[in-house]
KEVOKE-396890 format. One record per atom (N, C-alpha, C): residue number from 0; residue in one letter; x, z, y; atom name. Coordinates in nm, 4 decimals. Atoms other than C-alpha are relative to their C-alpha. Layout:
BEGIN
<node><k>NUM</k><r>A</r><c1>X</c1><c3>Z</c3><c2>Y</c2><a>CA</a></node>
...
This chain:
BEGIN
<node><k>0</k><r>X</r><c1>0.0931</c1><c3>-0.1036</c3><c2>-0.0518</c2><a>N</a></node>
<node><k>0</k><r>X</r><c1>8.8390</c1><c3>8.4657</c3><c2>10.9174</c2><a>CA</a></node>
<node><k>0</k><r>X</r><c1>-0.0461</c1><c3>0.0909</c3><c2>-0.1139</c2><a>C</a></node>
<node><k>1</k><r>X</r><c1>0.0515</c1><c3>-0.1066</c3><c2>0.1569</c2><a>N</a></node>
<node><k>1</k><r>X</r><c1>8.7341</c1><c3>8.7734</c3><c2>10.7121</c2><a>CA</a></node>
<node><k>1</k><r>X</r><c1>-0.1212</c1><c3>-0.0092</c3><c2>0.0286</c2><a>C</a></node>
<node><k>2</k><r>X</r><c1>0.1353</c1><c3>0.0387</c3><c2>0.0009</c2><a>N</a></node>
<node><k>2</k><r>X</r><c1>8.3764</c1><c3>8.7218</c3><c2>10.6237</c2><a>CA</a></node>
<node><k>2</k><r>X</r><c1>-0.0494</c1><c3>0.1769</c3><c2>0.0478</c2><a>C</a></node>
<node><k>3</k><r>X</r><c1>0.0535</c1><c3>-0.1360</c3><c2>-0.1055</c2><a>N</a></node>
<node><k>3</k><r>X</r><c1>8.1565</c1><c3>9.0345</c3><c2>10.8581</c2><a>CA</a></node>
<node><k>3</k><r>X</r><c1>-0.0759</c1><c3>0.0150</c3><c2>-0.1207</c2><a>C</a></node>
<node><k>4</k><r>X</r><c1>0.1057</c1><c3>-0.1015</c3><c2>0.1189</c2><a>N</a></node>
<node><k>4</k><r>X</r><c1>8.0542</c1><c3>9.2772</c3><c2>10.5698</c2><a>CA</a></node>
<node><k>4</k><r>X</r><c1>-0.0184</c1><c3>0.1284</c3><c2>0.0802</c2><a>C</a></node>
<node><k>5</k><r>X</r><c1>0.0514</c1><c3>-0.1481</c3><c2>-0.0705</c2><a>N</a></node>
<node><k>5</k><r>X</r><c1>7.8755</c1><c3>9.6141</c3><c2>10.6651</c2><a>CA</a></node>
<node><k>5</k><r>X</r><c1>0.1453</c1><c3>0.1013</c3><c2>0.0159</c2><a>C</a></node>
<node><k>6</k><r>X</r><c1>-0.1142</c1><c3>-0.1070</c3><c2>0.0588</c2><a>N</a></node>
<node><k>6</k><r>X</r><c1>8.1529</c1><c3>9.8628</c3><c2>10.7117</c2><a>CA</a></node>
<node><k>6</k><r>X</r><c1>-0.0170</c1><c3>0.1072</c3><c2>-0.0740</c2><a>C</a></node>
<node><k>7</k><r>X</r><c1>0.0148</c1><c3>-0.0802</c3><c2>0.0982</c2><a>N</a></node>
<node><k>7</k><r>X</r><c1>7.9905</c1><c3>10.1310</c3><c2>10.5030</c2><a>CA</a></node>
<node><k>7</k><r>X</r><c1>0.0044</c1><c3>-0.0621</c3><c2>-0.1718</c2><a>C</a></node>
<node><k>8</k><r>X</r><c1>-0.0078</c1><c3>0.1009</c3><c2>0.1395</c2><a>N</a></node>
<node><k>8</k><r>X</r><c1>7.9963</c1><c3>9.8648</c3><c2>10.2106</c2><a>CA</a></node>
<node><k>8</k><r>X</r><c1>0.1565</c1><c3>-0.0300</c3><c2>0.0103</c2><a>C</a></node>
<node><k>9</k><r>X</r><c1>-0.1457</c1><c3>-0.0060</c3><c2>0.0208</c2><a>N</a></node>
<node><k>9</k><r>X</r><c1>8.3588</c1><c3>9.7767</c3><c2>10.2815</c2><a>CA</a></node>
<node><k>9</k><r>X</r><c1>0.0852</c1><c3>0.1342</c3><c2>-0.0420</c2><a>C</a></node>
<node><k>10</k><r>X</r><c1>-0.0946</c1><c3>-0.1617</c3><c2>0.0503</c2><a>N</a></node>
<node><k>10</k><r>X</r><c1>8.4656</c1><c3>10.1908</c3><c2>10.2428</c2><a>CA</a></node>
<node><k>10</k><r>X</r><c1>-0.0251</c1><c3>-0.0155</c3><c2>-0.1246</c2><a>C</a></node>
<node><k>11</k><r>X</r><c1>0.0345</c1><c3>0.0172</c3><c2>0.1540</c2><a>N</a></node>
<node><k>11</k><r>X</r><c1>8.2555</c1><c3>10.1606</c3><c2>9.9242</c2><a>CA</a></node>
<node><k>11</k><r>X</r><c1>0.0794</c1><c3>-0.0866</c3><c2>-0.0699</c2><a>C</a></node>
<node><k>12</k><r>X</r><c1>-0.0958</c1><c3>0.0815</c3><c2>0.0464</c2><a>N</a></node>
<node><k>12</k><r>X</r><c1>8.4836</c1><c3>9.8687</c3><c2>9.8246</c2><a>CA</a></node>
<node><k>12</k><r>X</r><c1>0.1292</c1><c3>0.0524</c3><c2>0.0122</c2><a>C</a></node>
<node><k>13</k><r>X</r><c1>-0.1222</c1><c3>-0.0369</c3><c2>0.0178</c2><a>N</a></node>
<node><k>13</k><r>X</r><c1>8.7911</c1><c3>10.0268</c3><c2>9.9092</c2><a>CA</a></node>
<node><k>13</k><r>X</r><c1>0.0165</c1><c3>0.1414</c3><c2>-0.0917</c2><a>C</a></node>
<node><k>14</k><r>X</r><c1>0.0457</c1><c3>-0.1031</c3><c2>0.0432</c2><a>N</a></node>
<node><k>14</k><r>X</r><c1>8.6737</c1><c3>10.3653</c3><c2>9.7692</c2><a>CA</a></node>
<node><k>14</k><r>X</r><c1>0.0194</c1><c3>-0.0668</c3><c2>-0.1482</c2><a>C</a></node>
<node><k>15</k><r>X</r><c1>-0.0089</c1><c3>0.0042</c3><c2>0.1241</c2><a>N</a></node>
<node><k>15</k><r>X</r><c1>8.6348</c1><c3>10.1828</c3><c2>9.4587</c2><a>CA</a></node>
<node><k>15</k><r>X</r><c1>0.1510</c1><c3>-0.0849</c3><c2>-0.0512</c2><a>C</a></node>
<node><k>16</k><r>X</r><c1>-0.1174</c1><c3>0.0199</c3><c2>0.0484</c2><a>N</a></node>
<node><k>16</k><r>X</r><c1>8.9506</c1><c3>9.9988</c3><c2>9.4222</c2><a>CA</a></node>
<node><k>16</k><r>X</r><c1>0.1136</c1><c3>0.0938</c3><c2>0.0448</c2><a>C</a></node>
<node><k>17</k><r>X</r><c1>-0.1291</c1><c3>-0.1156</c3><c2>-0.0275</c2><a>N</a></node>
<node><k>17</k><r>X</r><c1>9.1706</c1><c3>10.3086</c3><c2>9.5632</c2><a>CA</a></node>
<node><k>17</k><r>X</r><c1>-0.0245</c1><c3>0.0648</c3><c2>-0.1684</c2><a>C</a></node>
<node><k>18</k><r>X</r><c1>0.0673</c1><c3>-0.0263</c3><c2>0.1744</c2><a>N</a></node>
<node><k>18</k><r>X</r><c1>8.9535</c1><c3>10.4651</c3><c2>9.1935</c2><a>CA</a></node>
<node><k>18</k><r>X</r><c1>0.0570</c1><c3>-0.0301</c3><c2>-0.1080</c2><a>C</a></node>
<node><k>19</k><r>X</r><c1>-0.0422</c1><c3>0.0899</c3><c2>0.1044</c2><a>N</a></node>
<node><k>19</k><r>X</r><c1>9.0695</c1><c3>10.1823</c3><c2>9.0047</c2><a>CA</a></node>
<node><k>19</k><r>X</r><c1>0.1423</c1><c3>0.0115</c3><c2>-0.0070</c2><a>C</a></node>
<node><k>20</k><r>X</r><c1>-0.1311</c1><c3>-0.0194</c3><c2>-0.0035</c2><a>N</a></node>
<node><k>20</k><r>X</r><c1>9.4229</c1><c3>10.1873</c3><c2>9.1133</c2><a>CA</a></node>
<node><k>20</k><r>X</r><c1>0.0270</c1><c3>0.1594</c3><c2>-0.0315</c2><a>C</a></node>
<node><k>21</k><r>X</r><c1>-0.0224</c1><c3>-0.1250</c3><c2>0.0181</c2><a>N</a></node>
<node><k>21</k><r>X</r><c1>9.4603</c1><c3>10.5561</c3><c2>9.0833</c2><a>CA</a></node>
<node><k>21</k><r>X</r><c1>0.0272</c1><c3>-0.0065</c3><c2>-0.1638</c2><a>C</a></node>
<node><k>22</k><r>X</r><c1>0.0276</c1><c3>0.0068</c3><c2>0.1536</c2><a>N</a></node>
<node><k>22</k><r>X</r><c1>9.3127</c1><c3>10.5318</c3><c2>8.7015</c2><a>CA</a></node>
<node><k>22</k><r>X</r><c1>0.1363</c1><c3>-0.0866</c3><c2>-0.0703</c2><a>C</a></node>
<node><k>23</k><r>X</r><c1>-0.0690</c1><c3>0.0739</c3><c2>0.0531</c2><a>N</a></node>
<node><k>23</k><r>X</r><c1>9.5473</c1><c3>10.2405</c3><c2>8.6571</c2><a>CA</a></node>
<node><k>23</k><r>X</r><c1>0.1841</c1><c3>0.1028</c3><c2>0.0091</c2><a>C</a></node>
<node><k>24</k><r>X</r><c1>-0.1596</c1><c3>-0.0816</c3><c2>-0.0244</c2><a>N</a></node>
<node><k>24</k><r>X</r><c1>9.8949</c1><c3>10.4571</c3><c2>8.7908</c2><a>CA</a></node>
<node><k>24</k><r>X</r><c1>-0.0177</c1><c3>0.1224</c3><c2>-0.1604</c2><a>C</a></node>
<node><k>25</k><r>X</r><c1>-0.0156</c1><c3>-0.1332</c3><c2>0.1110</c2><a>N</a></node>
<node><k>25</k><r>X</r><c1>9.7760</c1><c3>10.7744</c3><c2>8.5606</c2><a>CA</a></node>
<node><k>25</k><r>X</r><c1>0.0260</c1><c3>-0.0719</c3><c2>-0.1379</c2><a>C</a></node>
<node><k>26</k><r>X</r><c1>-0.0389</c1><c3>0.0535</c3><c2>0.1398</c2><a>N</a></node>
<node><k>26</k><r>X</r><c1>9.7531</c1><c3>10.5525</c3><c2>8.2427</c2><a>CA</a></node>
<node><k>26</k><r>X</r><c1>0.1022</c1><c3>-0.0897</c3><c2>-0.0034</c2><a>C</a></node>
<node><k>27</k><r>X</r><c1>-0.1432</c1><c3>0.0249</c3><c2>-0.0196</c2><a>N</a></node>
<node><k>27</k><r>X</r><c1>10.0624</c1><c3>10.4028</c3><c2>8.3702</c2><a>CA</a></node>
<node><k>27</k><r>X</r><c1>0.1163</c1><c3>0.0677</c3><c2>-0.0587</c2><a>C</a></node>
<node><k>28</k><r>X</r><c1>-0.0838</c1><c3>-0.0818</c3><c2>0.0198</c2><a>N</a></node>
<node><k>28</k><r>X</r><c1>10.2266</c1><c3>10.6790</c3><c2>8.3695</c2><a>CA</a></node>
<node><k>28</k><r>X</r><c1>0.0098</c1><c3>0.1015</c3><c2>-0.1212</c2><a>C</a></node>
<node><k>29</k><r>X</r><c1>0.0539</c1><c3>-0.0685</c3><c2>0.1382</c2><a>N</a></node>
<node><k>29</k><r>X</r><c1>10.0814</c1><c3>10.8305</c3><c2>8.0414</c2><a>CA</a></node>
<node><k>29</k><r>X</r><c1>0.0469</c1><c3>-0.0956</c3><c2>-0.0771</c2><a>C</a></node>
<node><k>30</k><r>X</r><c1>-0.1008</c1><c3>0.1430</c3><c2>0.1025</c2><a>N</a></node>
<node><k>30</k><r>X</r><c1>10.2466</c1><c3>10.4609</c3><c2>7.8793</c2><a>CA</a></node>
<node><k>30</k><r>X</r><c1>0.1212</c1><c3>0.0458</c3><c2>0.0090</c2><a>C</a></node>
<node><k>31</k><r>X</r><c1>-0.1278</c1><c3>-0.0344</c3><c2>0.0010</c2><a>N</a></node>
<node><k>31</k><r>X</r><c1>10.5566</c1><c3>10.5631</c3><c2>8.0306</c2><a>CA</a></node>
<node><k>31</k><r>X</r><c1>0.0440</c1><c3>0.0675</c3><c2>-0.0624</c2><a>C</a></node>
<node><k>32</k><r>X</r><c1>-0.0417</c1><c3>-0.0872</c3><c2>0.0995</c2><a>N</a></node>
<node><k>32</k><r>X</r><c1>10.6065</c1><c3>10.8769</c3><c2>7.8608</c2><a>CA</a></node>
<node><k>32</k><r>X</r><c1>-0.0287</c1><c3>-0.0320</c3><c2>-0.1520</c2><a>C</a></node>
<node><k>33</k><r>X</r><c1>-0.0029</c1><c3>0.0415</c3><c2>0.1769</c2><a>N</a></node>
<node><k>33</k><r>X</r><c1>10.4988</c1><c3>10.7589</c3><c2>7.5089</c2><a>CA</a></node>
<node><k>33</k><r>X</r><c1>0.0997</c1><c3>-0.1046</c3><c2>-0.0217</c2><a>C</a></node>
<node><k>34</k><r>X</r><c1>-0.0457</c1><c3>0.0895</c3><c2>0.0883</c2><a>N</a></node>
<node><k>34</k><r>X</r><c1>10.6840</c1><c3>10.4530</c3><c2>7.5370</c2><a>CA</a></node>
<node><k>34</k><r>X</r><c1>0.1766</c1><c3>0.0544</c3><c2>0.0189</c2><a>C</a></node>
<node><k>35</k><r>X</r><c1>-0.1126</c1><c3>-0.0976</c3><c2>-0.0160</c2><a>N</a></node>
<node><k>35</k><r>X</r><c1>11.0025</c1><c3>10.6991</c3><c2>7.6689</c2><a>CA</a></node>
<node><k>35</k><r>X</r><c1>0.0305</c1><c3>0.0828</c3><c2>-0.1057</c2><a>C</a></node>
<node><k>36</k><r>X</r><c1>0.0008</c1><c3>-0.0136</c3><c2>0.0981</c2><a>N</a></node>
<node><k>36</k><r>X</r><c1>10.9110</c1><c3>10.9061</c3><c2>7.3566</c2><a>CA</a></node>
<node><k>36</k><r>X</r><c1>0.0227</c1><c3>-0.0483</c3><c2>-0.1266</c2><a>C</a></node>
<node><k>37</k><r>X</r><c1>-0.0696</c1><c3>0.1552</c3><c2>0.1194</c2><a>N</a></node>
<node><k>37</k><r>X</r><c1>10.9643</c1><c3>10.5616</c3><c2>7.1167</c2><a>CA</a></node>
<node><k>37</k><r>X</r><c1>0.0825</c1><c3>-0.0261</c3><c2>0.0305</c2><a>C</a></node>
<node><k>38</k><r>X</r><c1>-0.1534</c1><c3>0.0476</c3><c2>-0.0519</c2><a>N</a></node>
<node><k>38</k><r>X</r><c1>11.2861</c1><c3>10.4977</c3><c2>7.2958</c2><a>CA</a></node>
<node><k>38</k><r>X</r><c1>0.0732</c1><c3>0.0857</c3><c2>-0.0508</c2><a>C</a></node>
<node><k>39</k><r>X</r><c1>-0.0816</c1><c3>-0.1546</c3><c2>0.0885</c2><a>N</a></node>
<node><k>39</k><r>X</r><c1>11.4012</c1><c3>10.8412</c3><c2>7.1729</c2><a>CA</a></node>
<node><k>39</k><r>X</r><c1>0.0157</c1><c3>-0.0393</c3><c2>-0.0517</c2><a>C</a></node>
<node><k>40</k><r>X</r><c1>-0.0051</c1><c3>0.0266</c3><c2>0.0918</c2><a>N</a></node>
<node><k>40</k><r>X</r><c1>11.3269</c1><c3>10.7872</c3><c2>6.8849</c2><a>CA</a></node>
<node><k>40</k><r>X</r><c1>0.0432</c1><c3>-0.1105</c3><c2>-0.0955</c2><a>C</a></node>
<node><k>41</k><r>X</r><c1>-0.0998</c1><c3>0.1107</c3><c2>0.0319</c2><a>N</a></node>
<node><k>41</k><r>X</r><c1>11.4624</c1><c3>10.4568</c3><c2>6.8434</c2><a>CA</a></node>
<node><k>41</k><r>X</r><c1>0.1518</c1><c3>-0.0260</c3><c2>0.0094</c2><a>C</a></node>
<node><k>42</k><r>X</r><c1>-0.1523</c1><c3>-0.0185</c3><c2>-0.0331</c2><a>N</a></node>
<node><k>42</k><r>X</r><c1>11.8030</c1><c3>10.5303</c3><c2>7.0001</c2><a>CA</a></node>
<node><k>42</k><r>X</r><c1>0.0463</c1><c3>0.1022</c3><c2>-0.1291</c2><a>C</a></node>
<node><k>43</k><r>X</r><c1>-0.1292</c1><c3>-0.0626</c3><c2>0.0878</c2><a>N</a></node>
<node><k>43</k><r>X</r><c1>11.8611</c1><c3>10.8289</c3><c2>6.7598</c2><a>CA</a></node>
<node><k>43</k><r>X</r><c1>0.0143</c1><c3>-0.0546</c3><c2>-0.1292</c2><a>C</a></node>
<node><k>44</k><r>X</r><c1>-0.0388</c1><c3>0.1090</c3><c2>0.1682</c2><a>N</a></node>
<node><k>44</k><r>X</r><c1>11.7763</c1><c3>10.5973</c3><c2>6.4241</c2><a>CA</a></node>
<node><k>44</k><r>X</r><c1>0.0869</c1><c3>-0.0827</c3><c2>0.0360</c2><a>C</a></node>
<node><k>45</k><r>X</r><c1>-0.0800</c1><c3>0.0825</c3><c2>-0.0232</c2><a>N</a></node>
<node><k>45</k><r>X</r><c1>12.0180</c1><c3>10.3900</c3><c2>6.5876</c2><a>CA</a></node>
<node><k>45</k><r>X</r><c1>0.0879</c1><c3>0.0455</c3><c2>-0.0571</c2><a>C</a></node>
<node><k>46</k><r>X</r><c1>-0.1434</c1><c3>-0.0882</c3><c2>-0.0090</c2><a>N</a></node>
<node><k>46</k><r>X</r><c1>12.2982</c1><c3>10.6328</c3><c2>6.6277</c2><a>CA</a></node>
<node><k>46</k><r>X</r><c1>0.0038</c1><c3>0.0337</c3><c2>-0.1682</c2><a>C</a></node>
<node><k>47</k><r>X</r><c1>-0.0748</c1><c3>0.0212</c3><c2>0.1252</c2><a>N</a></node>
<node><k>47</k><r>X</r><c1>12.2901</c1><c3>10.6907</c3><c2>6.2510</c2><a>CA</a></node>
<node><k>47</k><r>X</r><c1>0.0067</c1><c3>-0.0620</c3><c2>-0.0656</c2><a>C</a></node>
C-alpha cells in the first residue's frame, strides 16, 4: 500500500526530484564532453 500523503506535498516531492534529476543529466552531460575532450586527447598522444 502507498502510505496516503497530501497530494500537494507529493507534487512538491516530485517537483523536487524531477530538479534533482534534471541537475544530475546537465552535469552528466557537461562530464561527457570533458571526458570526450580527454579521449581526444589521449587517442592523438597515442597515434604518435
Amino acid at each position: 500500500m502507498i502510505p496516503a500523503i497530501a497530494p500537494d506535498k507529493r507534487r512538491e516531492n516530485t517537483k523536487r526530484r524531477n530538479s534533482a534529476f534534471v541537475l544530475k543529466e546537465l552535469t552528466s552531460k557537461k562530464a561527457k564532453i570533458k571526458n570526450k575532450k580527454k579521449v581526444r586527447k589521449l587517442s592523438v598522444t597515442s597515434n604518435e
